[in-house]
C-alpha positions as CSV (number, residue, x, y, z in Angstrom):
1,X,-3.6,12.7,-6.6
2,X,-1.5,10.6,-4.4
3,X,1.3,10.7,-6.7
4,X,1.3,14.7,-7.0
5,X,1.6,15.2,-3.2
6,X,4.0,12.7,-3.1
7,X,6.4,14.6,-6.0
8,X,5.8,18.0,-3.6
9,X,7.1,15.7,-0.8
10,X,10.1,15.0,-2.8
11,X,10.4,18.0,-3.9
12,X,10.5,19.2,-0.1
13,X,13.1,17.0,0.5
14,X,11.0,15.8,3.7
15,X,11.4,12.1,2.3
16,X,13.7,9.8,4.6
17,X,15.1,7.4,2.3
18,X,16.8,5.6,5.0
19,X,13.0,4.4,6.1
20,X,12.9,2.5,3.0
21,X,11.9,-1.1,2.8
22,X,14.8,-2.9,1.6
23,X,13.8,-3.2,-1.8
24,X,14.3,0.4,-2.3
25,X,17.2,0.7,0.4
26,X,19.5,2.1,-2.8
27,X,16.7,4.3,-4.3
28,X,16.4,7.7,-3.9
29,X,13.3,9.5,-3.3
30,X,13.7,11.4,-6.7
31,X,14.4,8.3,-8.3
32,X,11.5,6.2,-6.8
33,X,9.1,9.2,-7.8
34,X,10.5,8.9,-11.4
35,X,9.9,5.0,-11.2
36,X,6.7,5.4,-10.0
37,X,5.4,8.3,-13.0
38,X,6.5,6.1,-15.6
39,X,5.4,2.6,-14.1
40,X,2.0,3.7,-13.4
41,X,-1.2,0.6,-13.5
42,X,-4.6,1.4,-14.7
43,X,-6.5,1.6,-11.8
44,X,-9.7,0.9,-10.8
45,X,-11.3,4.0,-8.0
46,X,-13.3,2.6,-5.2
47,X,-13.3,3.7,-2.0
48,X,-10.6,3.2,0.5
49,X,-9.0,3.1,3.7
50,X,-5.6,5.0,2.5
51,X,-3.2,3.8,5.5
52,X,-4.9,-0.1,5.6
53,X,-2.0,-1.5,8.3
54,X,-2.8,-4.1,10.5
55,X,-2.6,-2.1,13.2
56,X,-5.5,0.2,11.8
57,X,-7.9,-3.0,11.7
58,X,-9.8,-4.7,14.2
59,X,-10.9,-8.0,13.9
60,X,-14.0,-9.4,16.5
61,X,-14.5,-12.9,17.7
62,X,-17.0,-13.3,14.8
63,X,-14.6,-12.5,12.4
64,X,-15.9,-8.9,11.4
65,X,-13.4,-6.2,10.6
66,X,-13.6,-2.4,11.4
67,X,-11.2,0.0,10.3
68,X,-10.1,2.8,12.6
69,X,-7.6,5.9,12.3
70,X,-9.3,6.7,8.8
71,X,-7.9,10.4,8.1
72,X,-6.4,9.1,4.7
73,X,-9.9,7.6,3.4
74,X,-10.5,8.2,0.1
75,X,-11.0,6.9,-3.8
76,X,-8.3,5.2,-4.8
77,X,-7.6,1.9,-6.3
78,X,-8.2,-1.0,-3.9
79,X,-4.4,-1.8,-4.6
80,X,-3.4,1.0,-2.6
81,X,-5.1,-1.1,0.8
82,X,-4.4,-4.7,-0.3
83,X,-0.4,-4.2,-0.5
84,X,-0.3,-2.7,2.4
85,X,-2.5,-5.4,4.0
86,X,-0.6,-8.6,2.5
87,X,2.8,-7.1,3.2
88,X,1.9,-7.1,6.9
89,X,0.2,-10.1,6.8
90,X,3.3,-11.6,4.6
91,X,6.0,-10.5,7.3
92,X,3.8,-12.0,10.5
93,X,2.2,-15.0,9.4
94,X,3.8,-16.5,5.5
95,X,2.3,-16.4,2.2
96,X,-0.6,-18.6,3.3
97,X,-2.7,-15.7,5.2
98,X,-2.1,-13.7,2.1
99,X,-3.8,-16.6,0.1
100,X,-6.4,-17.1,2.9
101,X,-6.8,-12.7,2.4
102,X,-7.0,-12.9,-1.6
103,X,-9.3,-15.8,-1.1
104,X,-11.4,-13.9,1.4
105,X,-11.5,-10.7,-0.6
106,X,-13.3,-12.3,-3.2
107,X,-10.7,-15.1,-4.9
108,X,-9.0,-12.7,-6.7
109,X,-5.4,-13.7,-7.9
110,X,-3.0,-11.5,-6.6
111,X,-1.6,-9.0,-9.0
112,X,1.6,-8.5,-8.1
113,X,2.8,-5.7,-10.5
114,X,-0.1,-3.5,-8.5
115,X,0.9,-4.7,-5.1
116,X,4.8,-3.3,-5.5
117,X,3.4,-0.1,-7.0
118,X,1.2,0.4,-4.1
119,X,4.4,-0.6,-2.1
120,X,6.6,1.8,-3.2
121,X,4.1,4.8,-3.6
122,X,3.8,4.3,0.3
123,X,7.5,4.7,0.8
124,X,6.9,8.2,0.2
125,X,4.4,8.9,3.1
């Protein structure tokens, strides 16, 4: 579903490539849409927060986490929160919190192949 509204986005011409990350700094939108259709994971659906930033998550003293700002809550794959999350958490504190995330999340190992997909499909947002 994400994918559709992003290709009427495109299609729009409402897409600022010139917001890209750097990864995709030479991509256009067209061309990141086409990368993303034919690049697609299988994906698991559970529910999800849709815009997971750091800024959108609170943390208390005892270490419990609430989300706010939730208008883009949804099923999706978990992917599409845990990419944004460890890209934030990535560029502020090193590849160790992202461990310390994956390990708290349930000792998953990272699949990285889901976290750039996630990664770019957010470019077009």
């Amino acid at each position: 579903m994400r994918l559709g509204r992003a290709g009427v986005l495109v299609e729009r011409g409402v897409i600022d490539p010139g917001a890209f990350a750097s990864r995709n700094r030479d991509v256009s939108p067209a061309a990141l849409l086409e990368r993303l259709e034919t690049r697609k994971p299988d994906e698991q659906v559970a529910v999800v927060h849709g815009d997971a930033t750091l800024s959108n998550l609170i943390v208390g003293n005892d270490r419990s986490v609430a989300f706010i700002d939730c208008g883009h809550a949804g099923r999706a794959d978990p992917y599409a929160d845990i990419a944004l999350v460890i890209e934030e958490l990535t560029e502020r504190f090193g590849s160790a919190a992202v461990d310390g995330f994956m390990h708290a999340y349930g000792g998953r190992a990272l699949n990285e192949r889901k976290r750039d997909y996630f990664l770019d499909l957010y470019e077009l947002f």
